[in-house]
C-alpha angles and dihedrals in degrees: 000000000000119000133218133226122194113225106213103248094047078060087049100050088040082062087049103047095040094053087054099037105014087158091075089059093104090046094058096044087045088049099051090049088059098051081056105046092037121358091180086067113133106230089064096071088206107184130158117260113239107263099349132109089238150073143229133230133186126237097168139344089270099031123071133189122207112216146190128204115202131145092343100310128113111213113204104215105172145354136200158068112354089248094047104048100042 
């Protein structure tokens, strides 16, 4: 099973969203389970960012993560609105 390793400023975002939205708080850890144990699934909506080394997931319609896949290890570089994290 793949781990995941937080960036700093994906933690930092993640305090900012949460004290704004903290009700999306189940959706991103259940987000973020799902990238683990099947990272294929389809409500993550995982596709590859033009001309960048990550990846994108989907939270909600409106919260994305940026990701990055290597040995085995998913780094969470970013989350936020669409506008914000691309």
């Amino acid at each position: 099973m793949s781990k995941v390793v937080f960036s700093r400023r994906f933690e930092r975002e993640l305090r900012q969203l949460l004290r704004r939205q903290h009700q999306l708080r189940p959706s991103i850890e259940k987000t973020i389970q799902k990238l683990l144990c099947n990272p294929q699934h389809p409500s993550l909506r995982l596709h590859k960012l033009n001309g960048d080394l990550g990846w994108s997931i989907s939270v909600t319609m409106a919260i994305r993560i940026i990701v990055y896949f290597e040995n085995d290890t998913w780094f969470l570089l970013r989350i936020g609105n669409h506008d914000a994290v691309y």
